[in-house]
C-alpha positions as a Markdown table, in Angstrom:
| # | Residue | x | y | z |
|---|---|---|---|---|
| 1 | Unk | 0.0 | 0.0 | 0.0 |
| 2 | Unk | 0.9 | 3.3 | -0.6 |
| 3 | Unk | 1.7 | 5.9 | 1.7 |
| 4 | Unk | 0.3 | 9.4 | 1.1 |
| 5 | Unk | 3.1 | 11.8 | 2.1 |
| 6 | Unk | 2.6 | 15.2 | 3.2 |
| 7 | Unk | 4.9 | 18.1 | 2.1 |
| 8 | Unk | 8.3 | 18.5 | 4.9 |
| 9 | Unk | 7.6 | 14.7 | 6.1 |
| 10 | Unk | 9.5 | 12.4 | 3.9 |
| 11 | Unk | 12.0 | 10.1 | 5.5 |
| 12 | Unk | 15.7 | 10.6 | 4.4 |
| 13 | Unk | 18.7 | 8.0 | 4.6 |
| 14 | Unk | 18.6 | 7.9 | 8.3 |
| 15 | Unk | 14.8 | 6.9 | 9.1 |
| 16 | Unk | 14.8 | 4.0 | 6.7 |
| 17 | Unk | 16.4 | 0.5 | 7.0 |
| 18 | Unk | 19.5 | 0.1 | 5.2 |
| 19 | Unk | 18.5 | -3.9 | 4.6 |
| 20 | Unk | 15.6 | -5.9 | 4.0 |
| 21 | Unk | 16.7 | -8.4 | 6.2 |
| 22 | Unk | 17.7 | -11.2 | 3.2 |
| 23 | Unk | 20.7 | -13.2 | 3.0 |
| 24 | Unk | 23.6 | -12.6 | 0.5 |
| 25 | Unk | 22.8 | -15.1 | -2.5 |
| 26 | Unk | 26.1 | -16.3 | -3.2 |
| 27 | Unk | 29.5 | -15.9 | -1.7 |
| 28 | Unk | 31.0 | -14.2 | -4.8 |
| 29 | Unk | 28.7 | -10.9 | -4.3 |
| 30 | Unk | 30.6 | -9.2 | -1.8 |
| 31 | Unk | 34.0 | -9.8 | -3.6 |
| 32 | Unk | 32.4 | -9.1 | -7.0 |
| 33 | Unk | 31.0 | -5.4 | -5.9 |
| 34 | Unk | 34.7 | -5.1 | -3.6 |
| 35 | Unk | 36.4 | -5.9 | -7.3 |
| 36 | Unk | 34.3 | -2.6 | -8.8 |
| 37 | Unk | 34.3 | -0.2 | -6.5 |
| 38 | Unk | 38.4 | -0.7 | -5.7 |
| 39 | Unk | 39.0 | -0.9 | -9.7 |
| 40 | Unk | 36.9 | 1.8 | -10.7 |
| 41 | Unk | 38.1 | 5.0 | -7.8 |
| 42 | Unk | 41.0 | 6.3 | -9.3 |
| 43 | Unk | 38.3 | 7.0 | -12.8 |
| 44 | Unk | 36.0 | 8.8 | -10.4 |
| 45 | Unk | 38.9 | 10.6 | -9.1 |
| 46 | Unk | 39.3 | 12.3 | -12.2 |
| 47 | Unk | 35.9 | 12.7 | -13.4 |
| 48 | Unk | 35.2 | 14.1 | -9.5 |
| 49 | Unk | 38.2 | 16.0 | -8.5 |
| 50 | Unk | 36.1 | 17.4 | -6.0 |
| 51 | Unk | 34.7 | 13.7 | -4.6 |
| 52 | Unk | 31.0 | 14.5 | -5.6 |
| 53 | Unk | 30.1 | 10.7 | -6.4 |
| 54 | Unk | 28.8 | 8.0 | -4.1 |
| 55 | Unk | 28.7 | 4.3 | -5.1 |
| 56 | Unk | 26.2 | 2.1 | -3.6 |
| 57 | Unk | 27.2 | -1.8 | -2.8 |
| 58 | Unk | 24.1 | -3.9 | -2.3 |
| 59 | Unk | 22.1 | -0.6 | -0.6 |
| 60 | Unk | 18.5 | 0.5 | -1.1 |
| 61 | Unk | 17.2 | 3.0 | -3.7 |
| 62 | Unk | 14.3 | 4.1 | -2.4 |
| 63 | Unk | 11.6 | 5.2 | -5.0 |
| 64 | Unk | 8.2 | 5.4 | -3.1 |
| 65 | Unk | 6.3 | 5.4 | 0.3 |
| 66 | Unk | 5.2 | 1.5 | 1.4 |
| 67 | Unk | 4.8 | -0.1 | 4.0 |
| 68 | Unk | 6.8 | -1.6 | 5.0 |
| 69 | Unk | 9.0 | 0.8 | 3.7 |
| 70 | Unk | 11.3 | -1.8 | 2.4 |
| 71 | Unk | 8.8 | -2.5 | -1.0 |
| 72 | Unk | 9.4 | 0.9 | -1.7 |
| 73 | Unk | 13.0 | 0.5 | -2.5 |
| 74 | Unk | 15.7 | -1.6 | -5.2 |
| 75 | Unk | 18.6 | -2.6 | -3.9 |
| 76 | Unk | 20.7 | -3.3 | -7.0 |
| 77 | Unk | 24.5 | -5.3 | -6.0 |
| 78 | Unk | 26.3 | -2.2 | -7.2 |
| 79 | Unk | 25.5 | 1.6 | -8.2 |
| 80 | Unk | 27.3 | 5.1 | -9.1 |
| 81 | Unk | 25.6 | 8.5 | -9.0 |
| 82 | Unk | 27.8 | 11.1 | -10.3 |
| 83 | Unk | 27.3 | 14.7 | -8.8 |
| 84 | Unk | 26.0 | 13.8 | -4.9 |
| 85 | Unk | 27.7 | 14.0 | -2.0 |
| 86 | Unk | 29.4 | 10.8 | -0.4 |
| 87 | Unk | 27.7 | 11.6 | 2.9 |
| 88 | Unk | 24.9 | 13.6 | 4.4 |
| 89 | Unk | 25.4 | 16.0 | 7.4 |
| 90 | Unk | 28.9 | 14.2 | 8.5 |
| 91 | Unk | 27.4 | 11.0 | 8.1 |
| 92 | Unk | 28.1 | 8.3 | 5.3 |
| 93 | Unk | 25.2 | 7.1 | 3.6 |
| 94 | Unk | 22.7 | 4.1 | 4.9 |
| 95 | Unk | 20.5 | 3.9 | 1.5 |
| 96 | Unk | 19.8 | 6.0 | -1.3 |
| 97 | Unk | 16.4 | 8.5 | -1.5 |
| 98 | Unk | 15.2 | 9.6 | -4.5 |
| 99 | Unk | 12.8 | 11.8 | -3.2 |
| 100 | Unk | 15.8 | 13.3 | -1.5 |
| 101 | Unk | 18.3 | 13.6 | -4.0 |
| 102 | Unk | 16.2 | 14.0 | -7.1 |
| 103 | Unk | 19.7 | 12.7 | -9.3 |
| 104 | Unk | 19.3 | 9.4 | -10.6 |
| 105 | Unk | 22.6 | 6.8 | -10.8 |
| 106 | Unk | 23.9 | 6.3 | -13.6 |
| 107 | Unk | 24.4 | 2.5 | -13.8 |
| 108 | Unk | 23.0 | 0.0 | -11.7 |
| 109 | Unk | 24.0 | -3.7 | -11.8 |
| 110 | Unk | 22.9 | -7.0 | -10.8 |
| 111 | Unk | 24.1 | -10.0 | -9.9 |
| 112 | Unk | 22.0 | -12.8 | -11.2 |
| 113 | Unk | 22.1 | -16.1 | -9.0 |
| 114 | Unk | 18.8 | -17.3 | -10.1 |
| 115 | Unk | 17.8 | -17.8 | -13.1 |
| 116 | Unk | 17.8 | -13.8 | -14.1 |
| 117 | Unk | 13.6 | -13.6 | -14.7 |
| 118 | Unk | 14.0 | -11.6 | -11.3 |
| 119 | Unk | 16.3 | -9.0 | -13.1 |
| 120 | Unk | 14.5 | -8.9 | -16.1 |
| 121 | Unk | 11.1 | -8.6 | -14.4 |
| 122 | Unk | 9.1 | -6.0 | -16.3 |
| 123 | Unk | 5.3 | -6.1 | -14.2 |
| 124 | Unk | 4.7 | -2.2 | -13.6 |
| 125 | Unk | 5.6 | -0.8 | -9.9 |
| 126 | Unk | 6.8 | -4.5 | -8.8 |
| 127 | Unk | 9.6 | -5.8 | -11.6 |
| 128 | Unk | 13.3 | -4.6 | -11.1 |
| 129 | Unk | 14.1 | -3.9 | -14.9 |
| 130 | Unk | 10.8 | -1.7 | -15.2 |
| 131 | Unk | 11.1 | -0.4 | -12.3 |
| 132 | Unk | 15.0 | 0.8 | -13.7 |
| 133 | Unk | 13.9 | 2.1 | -16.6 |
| 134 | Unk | 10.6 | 3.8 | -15.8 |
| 135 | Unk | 11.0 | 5.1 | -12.0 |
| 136 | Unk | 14.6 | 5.5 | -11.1 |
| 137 | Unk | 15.8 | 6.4 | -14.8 |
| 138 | Unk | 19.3 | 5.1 | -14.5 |
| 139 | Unk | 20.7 | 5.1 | -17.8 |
| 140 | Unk | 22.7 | 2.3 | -17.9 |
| 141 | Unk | 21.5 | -1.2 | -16.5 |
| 142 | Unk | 23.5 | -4.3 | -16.2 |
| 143 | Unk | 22.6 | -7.8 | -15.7 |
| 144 | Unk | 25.1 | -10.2 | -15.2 |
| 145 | Unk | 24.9 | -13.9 | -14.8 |
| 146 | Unk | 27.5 | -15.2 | -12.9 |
| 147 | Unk | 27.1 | -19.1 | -13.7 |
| 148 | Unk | 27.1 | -18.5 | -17.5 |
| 149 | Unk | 29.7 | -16.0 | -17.4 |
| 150 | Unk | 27.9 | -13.0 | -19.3 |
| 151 | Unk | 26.4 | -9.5 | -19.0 |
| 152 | Unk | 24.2 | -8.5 | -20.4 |
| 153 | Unk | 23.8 | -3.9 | -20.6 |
| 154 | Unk | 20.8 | -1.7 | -21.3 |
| 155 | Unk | 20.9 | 2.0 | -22.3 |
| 156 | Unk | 18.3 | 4.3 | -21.7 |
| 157 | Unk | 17.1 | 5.9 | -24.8 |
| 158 | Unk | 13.9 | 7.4 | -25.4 |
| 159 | Unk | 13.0 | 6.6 | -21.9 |
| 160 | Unk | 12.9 | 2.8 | -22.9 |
| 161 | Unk | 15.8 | 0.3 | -22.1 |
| 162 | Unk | 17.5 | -0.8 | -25.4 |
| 163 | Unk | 20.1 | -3.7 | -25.2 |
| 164 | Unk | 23.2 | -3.0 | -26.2 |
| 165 | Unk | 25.9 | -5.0 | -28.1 |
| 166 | Unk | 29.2 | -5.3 | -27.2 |
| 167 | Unk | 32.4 | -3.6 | -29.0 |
| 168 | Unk | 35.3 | -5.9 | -30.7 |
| 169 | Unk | 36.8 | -6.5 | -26.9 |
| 170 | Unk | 33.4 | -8.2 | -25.9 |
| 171 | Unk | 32.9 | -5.0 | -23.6 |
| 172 | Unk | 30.1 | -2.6 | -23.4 |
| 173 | Unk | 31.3 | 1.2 | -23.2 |
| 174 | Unk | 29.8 | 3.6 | -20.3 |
| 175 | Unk | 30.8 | 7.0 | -22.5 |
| 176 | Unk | 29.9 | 9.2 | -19.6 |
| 177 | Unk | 32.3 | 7.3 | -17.2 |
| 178 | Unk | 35.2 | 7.0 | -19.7 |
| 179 | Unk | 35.0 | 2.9 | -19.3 |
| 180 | Unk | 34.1 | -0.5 | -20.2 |
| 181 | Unk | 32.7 | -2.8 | -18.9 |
| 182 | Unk | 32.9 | -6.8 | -19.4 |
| 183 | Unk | 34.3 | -10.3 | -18.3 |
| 184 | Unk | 37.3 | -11.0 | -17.2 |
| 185 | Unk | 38.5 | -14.2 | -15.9 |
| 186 | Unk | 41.6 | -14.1 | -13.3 |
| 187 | Unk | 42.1 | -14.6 | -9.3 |
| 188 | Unk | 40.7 | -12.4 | -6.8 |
| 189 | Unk | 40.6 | -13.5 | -3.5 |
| 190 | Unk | 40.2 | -16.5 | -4.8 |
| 191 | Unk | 42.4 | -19.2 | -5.2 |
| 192 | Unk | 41.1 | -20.7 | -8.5 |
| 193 | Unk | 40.4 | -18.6 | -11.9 |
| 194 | Unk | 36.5 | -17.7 | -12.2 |
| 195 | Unk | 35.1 | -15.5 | -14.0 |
| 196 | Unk | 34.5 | -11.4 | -12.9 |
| 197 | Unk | 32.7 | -8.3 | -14.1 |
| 198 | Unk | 35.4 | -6.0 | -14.3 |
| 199 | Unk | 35.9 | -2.5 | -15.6 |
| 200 | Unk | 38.6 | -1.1 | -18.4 |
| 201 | Unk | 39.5 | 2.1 | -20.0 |
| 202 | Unk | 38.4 | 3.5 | -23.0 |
| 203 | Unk | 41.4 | 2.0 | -25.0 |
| 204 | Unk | 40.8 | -1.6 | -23.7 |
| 205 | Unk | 43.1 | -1.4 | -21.2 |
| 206 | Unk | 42.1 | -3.4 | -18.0 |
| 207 | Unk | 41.5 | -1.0 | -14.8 |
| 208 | Unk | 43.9 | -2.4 | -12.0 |
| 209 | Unk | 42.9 | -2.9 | -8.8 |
| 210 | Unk | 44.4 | -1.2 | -5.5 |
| 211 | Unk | 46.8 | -5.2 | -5.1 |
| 212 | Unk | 47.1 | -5.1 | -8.8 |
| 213 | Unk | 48.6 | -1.4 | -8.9 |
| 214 | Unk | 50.5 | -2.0 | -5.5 |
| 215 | Unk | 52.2 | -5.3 | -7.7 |
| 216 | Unk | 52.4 | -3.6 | -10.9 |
| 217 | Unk | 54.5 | -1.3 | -8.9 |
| 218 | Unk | 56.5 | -3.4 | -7.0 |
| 219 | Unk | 57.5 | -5.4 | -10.5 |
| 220 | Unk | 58.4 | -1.8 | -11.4 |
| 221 | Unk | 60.5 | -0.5 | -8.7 |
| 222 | Unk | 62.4 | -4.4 | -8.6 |
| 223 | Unk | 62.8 | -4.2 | -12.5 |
| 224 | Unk | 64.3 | -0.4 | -12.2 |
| 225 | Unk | 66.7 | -1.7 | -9.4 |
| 226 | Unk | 67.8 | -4.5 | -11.5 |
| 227 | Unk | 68.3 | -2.5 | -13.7 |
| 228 | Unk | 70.1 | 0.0 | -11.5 |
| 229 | Unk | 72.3 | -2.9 | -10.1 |
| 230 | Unk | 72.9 | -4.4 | -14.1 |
| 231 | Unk | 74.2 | -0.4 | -14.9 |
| 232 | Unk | 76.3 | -0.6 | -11.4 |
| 233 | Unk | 78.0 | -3.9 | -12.7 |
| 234 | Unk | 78.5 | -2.5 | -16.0 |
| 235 | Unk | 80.5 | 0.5 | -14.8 |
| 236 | Unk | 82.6 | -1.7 | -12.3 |
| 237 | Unk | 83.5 | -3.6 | -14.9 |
| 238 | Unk | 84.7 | -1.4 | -17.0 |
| 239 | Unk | 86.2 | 0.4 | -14.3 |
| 240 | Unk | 88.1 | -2.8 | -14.1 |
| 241 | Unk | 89.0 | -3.1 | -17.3 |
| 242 | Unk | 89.9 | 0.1 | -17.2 |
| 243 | Unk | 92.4 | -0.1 | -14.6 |
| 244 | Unk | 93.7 | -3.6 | -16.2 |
| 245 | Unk | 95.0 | -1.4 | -19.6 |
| 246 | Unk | 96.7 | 1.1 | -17.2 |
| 247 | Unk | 98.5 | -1.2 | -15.2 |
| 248 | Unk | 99.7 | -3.2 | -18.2 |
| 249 | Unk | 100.5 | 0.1 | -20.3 |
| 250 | Unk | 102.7 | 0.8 | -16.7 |
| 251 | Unk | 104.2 | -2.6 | -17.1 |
| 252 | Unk | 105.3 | -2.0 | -20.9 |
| 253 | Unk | 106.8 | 1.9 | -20.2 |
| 254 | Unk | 108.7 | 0.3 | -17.2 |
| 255 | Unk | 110.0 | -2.4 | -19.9 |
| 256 | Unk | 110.7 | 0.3 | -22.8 |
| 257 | Unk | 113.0 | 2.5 | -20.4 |
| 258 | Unk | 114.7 | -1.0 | -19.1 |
| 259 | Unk | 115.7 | -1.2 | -21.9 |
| 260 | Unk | 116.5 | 2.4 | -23.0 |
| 261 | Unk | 113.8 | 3.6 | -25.1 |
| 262 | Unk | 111.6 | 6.7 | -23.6 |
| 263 | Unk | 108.1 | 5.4 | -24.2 |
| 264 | Unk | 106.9 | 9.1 | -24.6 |
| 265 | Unk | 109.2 | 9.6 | -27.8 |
| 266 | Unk | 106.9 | 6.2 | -29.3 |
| 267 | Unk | 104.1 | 8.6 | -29.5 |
């Protein structure tokens, strides 16, 4: 049932729950949204110099009154609004209020562990892709299926979700975030290769995470020494070498005037 809300009396983040009380589907959900949120910051850096973004991991967008107040909201796995605050009066965000913020996000994304009718559900005010496309607007909405490996990404246009096809690296580019998104199959925090919905650049280049930068460095800053220590070698040696022609060009001047020849008149 709907609630009928009177002007200066909507809840905001604080008087609503922040859960609706259901277990995590599958152990690969919190890593999964972990893996996006770490990959993608240094992005959002640059697009938000001035850290106006928040990202939302498995939290509630809340669309309309219920009650409870819980039917009223989505909680996609993962979502980024550009332009908002990271908290609200000193406090970090429990859920997200549209009727608060007015700013839609720009992607949302689900984790399917089902058989993905849930994510594609389009029954008006009750099914999460029409609810996406006709309530909270978000202009990008992904779907991806974690057993079959695939995602699948719908762009608003015309306020209707088309579904878009991928590029020649199998990704699907988010212009307005300067990214890509697709599969990737590797280790993180796991100890076997899996598949993950991962992030790259515009140029196909895959966005490291915080471990994979901290590495990437390490092999950097080992490789430079090496190299350092390789350079360090190579001037000893000839230092060496060096000193092995001067001793012996010592040895034959000492000969040439035992024998009564001035070496400097051989010049």
């Amino acid at each position: 049932m709907v609630i009928e809300a009177k002007s200066l009396s909507l809840p905001d983040h604080t008087q609503l729950p922040e859960s609706d009380g259901t277990f995590v589907k599958n152990f690969q959900e919190h890593p999964q949204s972990i893996l996006l949120t770490d990959s993608i910051l240094p992005q959002l850096k640059e697009i938000h110099p001035d850290g106006q973004y928040c990202i939302g991991q498995d939290s509630g967008i809340y669309w309309r009154l219920t009650e409870p107040p819980e039917r009223g909201a989505e909680a996609p796995d993962w979502f980024y609004v550009p332009n908002v605050p990271p908290t609200l009066n000193g406090e970090l965000r429990r859920s997200y209020v549209l009727w608060k913020e007015l700013l839609a996000p720009l992607i949302v994304l689900e984790f399917v562990s089902g058989d993905g009718e849930e994510e594609r559900e389009r029954t008006p005010y009750e099914g999460k892709f029409w609810i996406y496309e006709n309530v909270i607007h978000a202009p990008y909405y992904g779907i991806y299926e974690v057993k079959k490996a695939s995602v699948e990404v719908y762009q608003l246009v015309g306020g209707r979700y088309e579904k878009m096809s991928p590029n020649s690296r199998g990704n699907y580019p988010i212009e307005p975030m300067g990214v890509e998104l697709g599969i990737w199959k590797g280790y993180f925090i796991t100890l076997e290769e899996i598949p993950w919905l991962r992030w790259w650049d515009s140029l196909g280049n895959l966005l490291p995470t915080g471990n994979e930068r901290a590495e990437a460095e390490s092999q950097r800053a080992e490789a430079e020494s090496q190299r350092a220590e390789a350079e360090s070698q190579r001037a000893e040696a000839e230092h060496q070498r060096a000193e092995i022609v001067e001793q012996e060009n010592a040895r034959l001047r000492k000969q040439l005037r035992a024998l009564g020849v001035d070496p400097d008149t051989l010049r």
